[in-house]
C-alpha positions in Angstrom: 45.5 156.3 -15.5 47.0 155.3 -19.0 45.6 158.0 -20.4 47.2 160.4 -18.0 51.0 158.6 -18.2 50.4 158.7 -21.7 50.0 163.0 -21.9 52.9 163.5 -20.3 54.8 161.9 -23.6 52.5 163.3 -26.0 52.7 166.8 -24.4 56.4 167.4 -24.6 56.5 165.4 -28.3 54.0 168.3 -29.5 56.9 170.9 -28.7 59.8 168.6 -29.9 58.8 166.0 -32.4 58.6 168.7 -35.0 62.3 169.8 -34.7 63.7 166.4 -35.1 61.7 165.0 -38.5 59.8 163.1 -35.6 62.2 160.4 -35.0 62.5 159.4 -31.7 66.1 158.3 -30.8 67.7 156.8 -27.5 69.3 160.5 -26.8 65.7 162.0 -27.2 64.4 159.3 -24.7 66.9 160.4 -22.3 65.7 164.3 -22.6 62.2 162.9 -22.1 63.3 161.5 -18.9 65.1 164.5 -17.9 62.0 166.8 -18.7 59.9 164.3 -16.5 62.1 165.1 -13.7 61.5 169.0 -14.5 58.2 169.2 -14.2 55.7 170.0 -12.0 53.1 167.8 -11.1 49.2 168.8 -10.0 50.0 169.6 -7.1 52.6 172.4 -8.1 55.3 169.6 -6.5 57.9 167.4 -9.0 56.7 164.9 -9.6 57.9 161.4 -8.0 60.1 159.1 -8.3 57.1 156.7 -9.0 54.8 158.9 -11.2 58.2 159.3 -13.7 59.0 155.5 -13.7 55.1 154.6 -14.1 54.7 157.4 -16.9 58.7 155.8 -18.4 57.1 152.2 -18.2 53.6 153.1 -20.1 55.7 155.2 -22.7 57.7 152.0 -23.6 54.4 149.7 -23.2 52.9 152.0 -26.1 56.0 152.2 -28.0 56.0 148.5 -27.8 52.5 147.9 -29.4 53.2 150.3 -31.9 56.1 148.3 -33.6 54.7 144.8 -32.8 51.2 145.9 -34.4 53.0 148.0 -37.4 
Protein backbone atom coordinates (compact mmCIF):
# COMPACT_ATOMS: atom_id res chain seq x y z
CA UNK A 1 0.00 0.00 0.00
CA UNK A 2 0.98 3.80 0.01
CA UNK A 3 1.32 3.78 3.32
CA UNK A 4 3.79 0.95 3.36
CA UNK A 5 6.04 2.48 0.11
CA UNK A 6 5.92 5.54 2.02
CA UNK A 7 7.83 3.95 5.55
CA UNK A 8 10.45 2.82 3.75
CA UNK A 9 11.39 6.71 2.97
CA UNK A 10 10.34 7.95 6.25
CA UNK A 11 12.31 5.20 8.07
CA UNK A 12 15.78 5.72 6.73
CA UNK A 13 15.03 9.92 6.72
CA UNK A 14 14.48 9.37 10.70
CA UNK A 15 18.33 8.21 10.81
CA UNK A 16 19.55 10.63 8.11
CA UNK A 17 17.57 13.75 7.80
CA UNK A 18 18.95 15.05 11.00
CA UNK A 19 22.68 14.93 9.81
CA UNK A 20 22.13 16.88 6.69
CA UNK A 21 19.84 20.15 8.08
CA UNK A 22 17.08 17.98 6.41
CA UNK A 23 17.66 18.88 2.91
CA UNK A 24 17.14 16.41 0.59
CA UNK A 25 19.53 16.60 -2.42
CA UNK A 26 19.81 14.49 -5.72
CA UNK A 27 23.17 12.67 -4.09
CA UNK A 28 20.93 11.83 -0.92
CA UNK A 29 18.22 10.41 -3.39
CA UNK A 30 20.78 8.27 -4.82
CA UNK A 31 21.85 6.80 -1.12
CA UNK A 32 18.04 6.27 -0.69
CA UNK A 33 18.10 4.14 -3.59
CA UNK A 34 21.07 2.37 -2.67
CA UNK A 35 19.80 1.61 0.92
CA UNK A 36 16.48 0.21 -0.77
CA UNK A 37 18.62 -2.23 -2.52
CA UNK A 38 20.20 -3.17 1.10
CA UNK A 39 17.48 -4.02 2.72
CA UNK A 40 15.69 -6.75 3.72
CA UNK A 41 12.24 -7.19 2.97
CA UNK A 42 9.39 -9.28 5.22
CA UNK A 43 10.33 -12.02 4.23
CA UNK A 44 14.09 -11.81 5.38
CA UNK A 45 14.72 -11.68 1.31
CA UNK A 46 15.95 -8.13 -0.63
CA UNK A 47 13.67 -6.73 -1.67
CA UNK A 48 12.68 -6.66 -5.57
CA UNK A 49 13.35 -5.04 -8.29
CA UNK A 50 9.63 -4.01 -8.28
CA UNK A 51 8.96 -3.26 -4.55
CA UNK A 52 12.22 -0.60 -4.85
CA UNK A 53 10.85 1.04 -8.18
CA UNK A 54 7.13 1.07 -6.66
CA UNK A 55 8.49 2.43 -3.26
CA UNK A 56 11.09 5.11 -5.78
CA UNK A 57 7.88 6.09 -7.74
CA UNK A 58 5.44 6.80 -4.54
CA UNK A 59 8.50 8.71 -2.90
CA UNK A 60 8.64 11.15 -5.91
CA UNK A 61 4.60 11.10 -6.19
CA UNK A 62 4.69 12.56 -2.40
CA UNK A 63 7.55 14.68 -3.08
CA UNK A 64 5.59 16.01 -5.87
CA UNK A 65 2.44 17.04 -3.90
CA UNK A 66 4.47 18.50 -1.37
CA UNK A 67 5.94 21.28 -3.64
CA UNK A 68 2.87 21.71 -5.89
CA UNK A 69 0.58 22.13 -2.64
CA UNK A 70 3.41 24.33 -0.76
Amino acid sequence: SYRDRVRYFRHWWEDVGPGVAWRLTPSLCRAFEMHLRNRVGRLGTPLTYYTRKLTIRVVRQMLFWALTTG
